[in-house]
C-alpha positions as CSV (number, residue, x, y, z in Angstrom):
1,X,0.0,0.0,0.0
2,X,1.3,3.0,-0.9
3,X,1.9,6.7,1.5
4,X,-1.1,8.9,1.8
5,X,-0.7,12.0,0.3
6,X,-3.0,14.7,2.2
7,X,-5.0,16.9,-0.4
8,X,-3.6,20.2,-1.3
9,X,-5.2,23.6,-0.4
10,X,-6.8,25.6,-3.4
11,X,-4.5,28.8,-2.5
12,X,-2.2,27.7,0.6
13,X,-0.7,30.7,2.5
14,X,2.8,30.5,3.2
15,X,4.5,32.7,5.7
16,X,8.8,33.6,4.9
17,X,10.9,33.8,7.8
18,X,14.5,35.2,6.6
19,X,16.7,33.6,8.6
20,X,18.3,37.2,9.6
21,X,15.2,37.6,10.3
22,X,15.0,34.8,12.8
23,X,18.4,36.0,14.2
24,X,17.3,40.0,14.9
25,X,14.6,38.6,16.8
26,X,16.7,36.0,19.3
27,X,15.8,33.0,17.2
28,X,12.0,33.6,19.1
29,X,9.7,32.0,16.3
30,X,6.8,34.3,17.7
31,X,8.9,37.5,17.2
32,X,10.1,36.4,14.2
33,X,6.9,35.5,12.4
34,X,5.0,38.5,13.5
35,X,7.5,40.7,12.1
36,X,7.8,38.7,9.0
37,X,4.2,39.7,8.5
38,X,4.6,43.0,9.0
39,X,7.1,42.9,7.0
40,X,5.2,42.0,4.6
41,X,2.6,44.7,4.8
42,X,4.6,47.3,4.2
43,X,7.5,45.9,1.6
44,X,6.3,47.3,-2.0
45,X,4.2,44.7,-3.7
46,X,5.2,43.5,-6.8
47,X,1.9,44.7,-8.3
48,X,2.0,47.9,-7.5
49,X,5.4,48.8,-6.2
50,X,3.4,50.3,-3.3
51,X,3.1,48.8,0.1
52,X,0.2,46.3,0.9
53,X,-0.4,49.0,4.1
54,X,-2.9,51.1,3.7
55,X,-4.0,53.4,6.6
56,X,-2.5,56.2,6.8
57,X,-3.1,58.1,10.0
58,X,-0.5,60.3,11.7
59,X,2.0,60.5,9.3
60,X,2.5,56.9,8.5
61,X,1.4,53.7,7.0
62,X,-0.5,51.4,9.5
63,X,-1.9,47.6,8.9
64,X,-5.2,47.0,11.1
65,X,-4.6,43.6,12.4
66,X,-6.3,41.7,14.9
67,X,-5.2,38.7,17.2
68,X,-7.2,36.4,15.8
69,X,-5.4,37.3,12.4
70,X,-2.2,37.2,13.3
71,X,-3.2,33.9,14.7
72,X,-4.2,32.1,11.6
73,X,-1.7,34.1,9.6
74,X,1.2,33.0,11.5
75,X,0.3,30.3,13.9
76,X,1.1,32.2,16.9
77,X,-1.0,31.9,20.1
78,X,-2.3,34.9,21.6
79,X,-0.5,35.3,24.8
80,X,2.4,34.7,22.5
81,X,1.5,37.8,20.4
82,X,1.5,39.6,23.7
83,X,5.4,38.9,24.6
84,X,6.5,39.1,21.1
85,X,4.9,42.9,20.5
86,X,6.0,43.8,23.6
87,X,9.6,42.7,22.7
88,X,8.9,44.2,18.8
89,X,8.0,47.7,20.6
90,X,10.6,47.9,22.8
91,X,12.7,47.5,19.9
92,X,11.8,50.4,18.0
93,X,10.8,48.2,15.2
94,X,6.8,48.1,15.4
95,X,4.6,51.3,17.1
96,X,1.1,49.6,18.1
97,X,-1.7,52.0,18.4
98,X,-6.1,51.5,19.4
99,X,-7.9,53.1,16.3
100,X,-11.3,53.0,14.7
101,X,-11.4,50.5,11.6
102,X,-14.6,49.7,9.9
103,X,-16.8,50.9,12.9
104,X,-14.9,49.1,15.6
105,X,-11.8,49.7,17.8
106,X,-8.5,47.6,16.4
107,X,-5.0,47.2,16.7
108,X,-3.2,49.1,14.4
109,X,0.5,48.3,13.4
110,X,3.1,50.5,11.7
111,X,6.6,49.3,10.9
112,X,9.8,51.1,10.9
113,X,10.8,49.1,7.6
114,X,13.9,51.3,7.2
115,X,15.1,50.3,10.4
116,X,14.5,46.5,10.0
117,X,16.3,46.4,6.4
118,X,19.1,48.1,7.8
119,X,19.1,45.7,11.0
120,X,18.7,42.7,8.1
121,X,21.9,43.9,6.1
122,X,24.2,44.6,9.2
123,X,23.6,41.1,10.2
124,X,23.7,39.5,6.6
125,X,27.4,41.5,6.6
126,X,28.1,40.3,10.2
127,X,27.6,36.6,9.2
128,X,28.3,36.3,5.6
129,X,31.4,38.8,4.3
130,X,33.0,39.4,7.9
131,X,33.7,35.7,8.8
């Protein structure tokens, strides 16, 4: 008898973690993949060459995101979300702000992006031309 192959989603979502990525954030997969989403929010889309974010409130880009998103986006539990923004905050990387979004109060998430690809490059440097 042969294996089992298990059928294939229509459109399955697949979530990059770079591995300096992984590194920048202490090799914590929470960190990591919430950032990687974010990341990925406000890179330039291929489409467009515009960021997927789209709110823009105080002078920046925001994604609206809520926990039970990032939780079947990422597979990240909830009071893992907690630690992990804390941590991304703290960082200087991700600003977290309550604001209205289609009638009801939501997280809203902007991303220093900047920052992180300059964090991403020191580190690619660090490990891959220095050694």
């Amino acid at each position: 008898m042969g294996a089992i192959t298990p059928p294939r989603p229509q459109n399955p979502k697949v979530l990059v973690v770079k591995q300096c990525t992984m590194r920048l954030c202490g090799d914590n997969y929470p960190r990591a993949a919430i950032l990687s989403q974010l990341e990925y929010w406000f890179e330039p889309s291929d489409k467009t060459g515009r960021p997927r974010a789209s709110i823009y409130r105080e002078g920046r880009l925001w994604v609206a995101k809520s926990s039970r998103e990032f939780q079947i986006e990422t597979c990240v539990s909830r009071q893992e979300q907690r630690t992990a923004l804390e941590w991304l905050e703290a960082s200087g990387l991700v600003v977290r702000r309550k604001m209205v979004f289609q009638g009801r109060e939501t997280n809203h998430f902007a991303l220093d992006i900047d920052r992180l690809h300059k964090l991403q490059a020191a580190w690619l440097v660090e490990e891959f031309v220095l050694r």
